[in-house]
C-alpha positions as CSV (number, residue, x, y, z in Angstrom):
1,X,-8.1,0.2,4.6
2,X,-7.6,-2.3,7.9
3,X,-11.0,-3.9,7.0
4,X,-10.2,-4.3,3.2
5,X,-6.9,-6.4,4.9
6,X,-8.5,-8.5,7.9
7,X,-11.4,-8.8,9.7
8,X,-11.3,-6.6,12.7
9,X,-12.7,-4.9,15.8
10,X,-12.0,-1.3,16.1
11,X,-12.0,0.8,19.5
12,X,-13.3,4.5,19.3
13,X,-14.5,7.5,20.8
14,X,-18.3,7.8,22.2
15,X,-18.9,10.5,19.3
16,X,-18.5,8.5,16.5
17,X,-21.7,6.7,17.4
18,X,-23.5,9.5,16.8
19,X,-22.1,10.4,13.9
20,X,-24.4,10.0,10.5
21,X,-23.0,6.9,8.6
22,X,-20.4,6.7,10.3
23,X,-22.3,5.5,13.5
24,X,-24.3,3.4,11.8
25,X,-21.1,1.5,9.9
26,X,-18.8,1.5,13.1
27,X,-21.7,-0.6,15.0
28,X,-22.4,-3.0,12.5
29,X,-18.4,-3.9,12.8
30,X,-19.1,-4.4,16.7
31,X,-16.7,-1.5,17.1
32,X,-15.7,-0.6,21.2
33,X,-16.6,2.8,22.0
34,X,-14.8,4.6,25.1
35,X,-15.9,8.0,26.6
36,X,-12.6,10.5,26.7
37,X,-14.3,12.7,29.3
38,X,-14.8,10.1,31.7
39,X,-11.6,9.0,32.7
40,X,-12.9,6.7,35.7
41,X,-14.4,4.5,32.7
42,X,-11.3,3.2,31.5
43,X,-11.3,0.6,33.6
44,X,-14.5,0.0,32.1
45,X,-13.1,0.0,28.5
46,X,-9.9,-1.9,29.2
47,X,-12.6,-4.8,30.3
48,X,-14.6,-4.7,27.3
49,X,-11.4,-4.9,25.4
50,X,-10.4,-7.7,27.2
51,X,-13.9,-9.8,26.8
52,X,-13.5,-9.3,22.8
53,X,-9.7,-10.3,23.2
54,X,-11.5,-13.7,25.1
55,X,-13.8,-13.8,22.7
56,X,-11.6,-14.3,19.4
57,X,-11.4,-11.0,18.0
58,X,-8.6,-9.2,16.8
59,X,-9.0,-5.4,18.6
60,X,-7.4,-2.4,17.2
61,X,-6.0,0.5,19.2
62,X,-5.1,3.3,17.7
63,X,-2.9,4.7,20.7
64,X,-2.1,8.3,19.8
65,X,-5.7,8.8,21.0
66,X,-6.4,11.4,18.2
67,X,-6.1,12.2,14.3
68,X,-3.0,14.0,13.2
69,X,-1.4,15.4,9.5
70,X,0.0,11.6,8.8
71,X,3.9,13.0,8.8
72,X,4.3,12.8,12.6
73,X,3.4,10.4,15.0
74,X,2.2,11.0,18.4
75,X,3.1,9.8,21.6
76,X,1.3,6.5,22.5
77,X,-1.1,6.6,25.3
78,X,-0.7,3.2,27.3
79,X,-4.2,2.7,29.6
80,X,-6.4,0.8,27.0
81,X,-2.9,-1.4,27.3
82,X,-4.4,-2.4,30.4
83,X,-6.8,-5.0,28.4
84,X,-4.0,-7.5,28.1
85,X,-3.8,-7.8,31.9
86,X,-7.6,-8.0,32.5
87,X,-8.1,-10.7,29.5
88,X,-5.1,-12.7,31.0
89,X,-6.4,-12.0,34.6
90,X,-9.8,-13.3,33.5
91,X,-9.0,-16.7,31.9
92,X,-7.0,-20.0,33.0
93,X,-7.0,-21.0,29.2
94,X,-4.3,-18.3,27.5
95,X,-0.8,-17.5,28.9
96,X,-0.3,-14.9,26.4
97,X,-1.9,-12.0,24.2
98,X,-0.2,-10.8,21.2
99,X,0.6,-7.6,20.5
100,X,1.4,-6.6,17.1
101,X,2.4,-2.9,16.1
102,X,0.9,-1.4,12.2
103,X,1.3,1.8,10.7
104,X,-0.7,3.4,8.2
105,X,1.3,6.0,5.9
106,X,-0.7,7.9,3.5
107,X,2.2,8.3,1.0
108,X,0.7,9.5,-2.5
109,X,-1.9,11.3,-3.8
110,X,-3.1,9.7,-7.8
111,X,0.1,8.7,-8.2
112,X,2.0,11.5,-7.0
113,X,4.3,11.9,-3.9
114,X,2.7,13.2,-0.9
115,X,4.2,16.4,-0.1
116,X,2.9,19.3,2.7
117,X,1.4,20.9,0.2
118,X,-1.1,17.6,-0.6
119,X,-1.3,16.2,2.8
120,X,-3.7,18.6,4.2
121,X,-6.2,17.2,1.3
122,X,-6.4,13.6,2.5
123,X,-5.5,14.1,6.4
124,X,-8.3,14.7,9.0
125,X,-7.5,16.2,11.9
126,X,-7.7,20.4,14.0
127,X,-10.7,21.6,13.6
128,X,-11.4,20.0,10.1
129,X,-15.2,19.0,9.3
130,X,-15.4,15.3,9.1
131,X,-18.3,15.4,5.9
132,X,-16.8,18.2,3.9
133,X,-13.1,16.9,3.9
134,X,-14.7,13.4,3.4
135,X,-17.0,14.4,0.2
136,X,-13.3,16.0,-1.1
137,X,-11.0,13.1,-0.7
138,X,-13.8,10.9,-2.6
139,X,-14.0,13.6,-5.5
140,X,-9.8,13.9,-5.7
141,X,-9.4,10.5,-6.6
142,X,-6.7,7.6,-5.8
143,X,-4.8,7.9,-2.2
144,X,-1.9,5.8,-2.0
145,X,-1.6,4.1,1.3
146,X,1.2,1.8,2.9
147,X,0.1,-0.5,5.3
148,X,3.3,-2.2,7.5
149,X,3.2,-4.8,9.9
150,X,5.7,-4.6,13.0
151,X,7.0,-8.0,15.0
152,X,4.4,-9.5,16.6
153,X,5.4,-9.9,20.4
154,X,3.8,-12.0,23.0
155,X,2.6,-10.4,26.1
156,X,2.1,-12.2,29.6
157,X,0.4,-10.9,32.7
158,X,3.3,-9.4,33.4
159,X,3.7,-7.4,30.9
160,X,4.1,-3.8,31.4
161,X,1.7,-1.9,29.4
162,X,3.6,1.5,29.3
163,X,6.8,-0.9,28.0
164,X,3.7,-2.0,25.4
165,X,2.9,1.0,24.5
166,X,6.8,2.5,24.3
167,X,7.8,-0.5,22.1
168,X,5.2,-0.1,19.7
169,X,5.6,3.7,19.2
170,X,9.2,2.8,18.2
171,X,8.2,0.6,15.8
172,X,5.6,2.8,14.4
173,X,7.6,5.6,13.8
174,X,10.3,3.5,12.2
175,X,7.7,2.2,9.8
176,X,6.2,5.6,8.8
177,X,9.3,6.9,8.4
178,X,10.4,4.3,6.3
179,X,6.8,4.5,4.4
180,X,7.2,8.2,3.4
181,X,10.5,8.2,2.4
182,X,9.8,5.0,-0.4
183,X,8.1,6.4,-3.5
184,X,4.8,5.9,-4.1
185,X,3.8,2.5,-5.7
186,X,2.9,3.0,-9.7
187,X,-0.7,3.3,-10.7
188,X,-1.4,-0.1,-11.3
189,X,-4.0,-3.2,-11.1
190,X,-2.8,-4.4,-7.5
191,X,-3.0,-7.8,-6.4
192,X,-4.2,-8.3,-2.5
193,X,-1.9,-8.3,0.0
194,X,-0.6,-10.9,2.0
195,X,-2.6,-11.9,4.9
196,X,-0.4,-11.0,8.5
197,X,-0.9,-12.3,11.7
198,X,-3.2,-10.6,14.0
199,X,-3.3,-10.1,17.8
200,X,-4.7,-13.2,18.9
201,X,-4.8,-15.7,22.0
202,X,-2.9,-18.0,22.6
């Protein structure tokens, strides 16, 4: 859904490189892959973030860290933050990074409200396997999705990234909230949707 809006550079975890497909699709996209179980990498990762951030791209976090059922969101974990302080810390040409929060509410299901009872169909997440649940989504049909866009907010060097990262979750939560309590759009030819600002470099 994030690609279909803007071009973008995903960050995720060392497995899904492996992964059939999925690998294959995720490095094609130049996507940043961090290793979980090696916690004294992240300085590592926050780098690598940072050198895309120099480099143009528009990087995005997911910050729970992990999948969930799409009705609650997780707390935000702030140490890929970091990035904004190493690509700041790294170049005399940019004062700034911008940070902008997005939330991604599955909300209907062909047309229909997503309720408990349907969730479970489209979510990923426990001990769920990936292929299966895949291959059933694509045979159910049309997901409804809400994409929102929070304020963009300009972050120097002196940022703090656990500020970031609290700020953001606020906003998340008050745009999934807001996403699963509007009805689902009506099954309709949709036109595309307005092009948003990205994090970029100032």
């Amino acid at each position: 859904m994030i690609s279909a809006l803007a071009p973008v550079v995903f960050v995720a975890k060392s497995e899904v490189a492996r992964w059939p497909v999925f690998g294959w699709l995720a490095k094609l996209q130049r996507t940043i892959f961090i290793d979980r179980q090696a916690r004294h990498q992240a300085g590592a990762a926050t780098r690598e973030i940072a050198g895309r951030l120099l480099g143009g791209d528009a990087v995005v976090l997911f910050a729970e860290g992990t999948s969930s059922d799409g009705i609650r969101v997780l707390p935000f974990r702030s140490s890929l933050v970091g990035a904004v302080h190493h690509a700041l810390g790294a170049t005399t040409h940019h004062t700034h990074v911008t940070v902008q929060p997005m939330s991604l509410a599955y909300v209907g299901f062909g047309g229909v409200p997503m309720g408990r009872g349907l969730r479970e169909r489209v979510a990923w997440y426990g001990d769920a396997d990936l292929i299966p649940h895949l291959l059933h989504v694509l045979w159910s049909g049309a997901v409804d999705v809400t994409v929102s866009w929070g304020e963009a907010t300009a972050c120097d060097i002196s940022a703090d990234r656990k500020a970031i990262a609290r700020d953001a979750e606020k906003s998340v939560r008050r745009m999934t909230a807001a996403a699963l309590r509007a009805a689902p759009p009506l099954r309709a030819i949709s036109a595309p949707a307005p092009r948003q600002p990205l994090p970029e470099l100032a």
